[in-house]
C-alpha positions as CSV (number, residue, x, y, z in Angstrom):
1,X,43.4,-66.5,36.0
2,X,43.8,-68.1,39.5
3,X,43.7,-66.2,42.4
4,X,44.9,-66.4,45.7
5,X,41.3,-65.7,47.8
6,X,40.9,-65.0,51.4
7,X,39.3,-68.4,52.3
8,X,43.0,-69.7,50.8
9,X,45.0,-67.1,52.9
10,X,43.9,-68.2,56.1
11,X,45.1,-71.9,55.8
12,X,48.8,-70.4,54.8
13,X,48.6,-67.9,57.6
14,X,47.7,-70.6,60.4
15,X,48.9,-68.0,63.0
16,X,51.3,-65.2,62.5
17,X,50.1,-62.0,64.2
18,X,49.3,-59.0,62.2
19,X,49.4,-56.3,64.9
20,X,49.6,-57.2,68.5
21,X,46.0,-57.1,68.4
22,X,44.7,-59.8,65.7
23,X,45.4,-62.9,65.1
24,X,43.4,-65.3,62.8
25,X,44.2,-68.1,64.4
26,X,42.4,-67.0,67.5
27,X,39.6,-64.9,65.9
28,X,38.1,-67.0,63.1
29,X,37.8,-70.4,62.0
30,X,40.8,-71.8,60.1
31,X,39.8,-73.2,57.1
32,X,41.9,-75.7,55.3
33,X,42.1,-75.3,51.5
34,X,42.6,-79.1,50.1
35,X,43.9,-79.8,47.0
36,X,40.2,-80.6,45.9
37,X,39.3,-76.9,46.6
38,X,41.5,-75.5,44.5
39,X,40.5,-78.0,41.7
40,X,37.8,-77.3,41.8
41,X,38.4,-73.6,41.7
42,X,41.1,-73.8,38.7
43,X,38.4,-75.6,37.2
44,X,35.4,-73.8,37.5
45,X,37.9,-70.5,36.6
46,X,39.0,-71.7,33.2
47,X,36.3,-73.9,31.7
48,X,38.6,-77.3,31.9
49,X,36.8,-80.1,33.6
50,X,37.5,-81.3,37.4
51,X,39.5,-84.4,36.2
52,X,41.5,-82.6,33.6
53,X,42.4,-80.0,36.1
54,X,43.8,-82.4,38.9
55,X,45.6,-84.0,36.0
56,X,47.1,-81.0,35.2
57,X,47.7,-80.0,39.1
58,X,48.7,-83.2,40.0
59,X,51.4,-83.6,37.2
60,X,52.6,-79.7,38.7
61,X,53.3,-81.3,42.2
62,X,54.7,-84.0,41.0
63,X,57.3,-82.5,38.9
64,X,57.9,-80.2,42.2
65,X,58.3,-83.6,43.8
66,X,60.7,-85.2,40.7
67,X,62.6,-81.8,40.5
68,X,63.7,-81.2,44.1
69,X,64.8,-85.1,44.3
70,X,66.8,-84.8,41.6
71,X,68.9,-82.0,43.4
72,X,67.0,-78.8,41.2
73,X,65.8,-75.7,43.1
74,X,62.5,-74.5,41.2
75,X,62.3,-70.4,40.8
76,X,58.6,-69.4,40.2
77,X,58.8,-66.1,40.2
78,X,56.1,-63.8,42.0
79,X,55.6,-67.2,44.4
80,X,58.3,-68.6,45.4
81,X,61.8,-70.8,45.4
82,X,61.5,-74.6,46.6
83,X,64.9,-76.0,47.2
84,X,66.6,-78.6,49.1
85,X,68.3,-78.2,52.5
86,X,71.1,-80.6,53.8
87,X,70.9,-81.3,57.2
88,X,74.2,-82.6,58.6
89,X,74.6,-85.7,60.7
90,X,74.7,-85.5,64.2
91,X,73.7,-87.2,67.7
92,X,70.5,-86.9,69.3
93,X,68.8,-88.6,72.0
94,X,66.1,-91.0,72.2
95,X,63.8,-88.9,74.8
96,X,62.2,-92.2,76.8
97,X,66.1,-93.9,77.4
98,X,68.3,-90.9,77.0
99,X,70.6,-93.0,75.2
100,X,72.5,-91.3,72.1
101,X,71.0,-92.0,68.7
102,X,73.1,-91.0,65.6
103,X,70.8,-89.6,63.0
104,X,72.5,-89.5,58.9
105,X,72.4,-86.6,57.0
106,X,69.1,-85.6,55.7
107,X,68.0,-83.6,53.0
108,X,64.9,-81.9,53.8
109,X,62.4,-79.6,50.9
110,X,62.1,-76.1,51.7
111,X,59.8,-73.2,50.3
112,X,61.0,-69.4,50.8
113,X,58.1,-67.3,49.9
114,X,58.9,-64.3,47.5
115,X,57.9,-61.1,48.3
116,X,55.3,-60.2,46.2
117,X,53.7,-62.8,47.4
118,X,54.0,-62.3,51.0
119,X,52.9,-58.5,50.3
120,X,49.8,-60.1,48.8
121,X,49.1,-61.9,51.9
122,X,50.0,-59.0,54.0
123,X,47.4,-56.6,52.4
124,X,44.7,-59.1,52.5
125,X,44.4,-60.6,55.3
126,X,45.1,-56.5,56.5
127,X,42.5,-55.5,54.7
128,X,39.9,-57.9,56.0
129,X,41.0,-57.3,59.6
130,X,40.4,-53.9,59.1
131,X,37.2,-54.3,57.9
132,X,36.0,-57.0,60.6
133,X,37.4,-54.1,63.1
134,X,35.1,-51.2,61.3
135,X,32.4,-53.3,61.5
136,X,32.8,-54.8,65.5
């Protein structure tokens, strides 16, 4: 089964403060998880090969993709909820003239977390600061 690892936590968790006194972002490298990483870890996880699996994780993003642009929220449940937010027209300014600029509504995809997941975060990225502080 696929796992969310600590090497995958840190790109997610960019730089929200656990504590007033660690932060990853300022403590350890970041390191980026690309979609080829977690190929190749779905892959080497359930025996398929690397091209089957980003077949099969590329046809998952784009049916996120088809979904959400057809007006569908997607429920995964234990991960998350992507839906789509409306954004209404207004004026804004263009920042070098100042002059007004009207911007059209836009519909913009959103993710909200669900709160096992964001416990699993939690705990992990707890865990490991409290055992990088044990051991500094």
């Amino acid at each position: 089964m696929f796992a969310l690892h600590a090497y995958g936590v840190h790109s997610i968790i960019l730089s929200t403060r656990i504590g007033p006194e660690y932060c990853i972002a300022d403590h350890e490298a970041v390191l980026n998880v690309t979609k080829a990483d977690i190929v190749d870890k779905i892959a080497s996880e359930t025996g398929l090969t690397k091209l089957e699996t980003k077949a099969v994780v590329d046809g998952f993003l784009l049916s996120i993709i088809d979904a959400l642009a057809s007006g569908n929220r997607i429920e995964l449940r234990g991960f998350g909820v992507f839906s789509v937010k409306s954004r209404k027209p207004r004026m804004a300014r263009n920042p070098r003239t100042g002059d007004p600029v009207p911007l059209e509504e836009r519909f913009i995809p959103a993710f909200k977390v669900s709160s096992e997941f964001q416990e699993k975060v939690h705990d992990k990225i707890r865990a490991a600061a409290s055992a990088k502080t044990d051991e500094g």
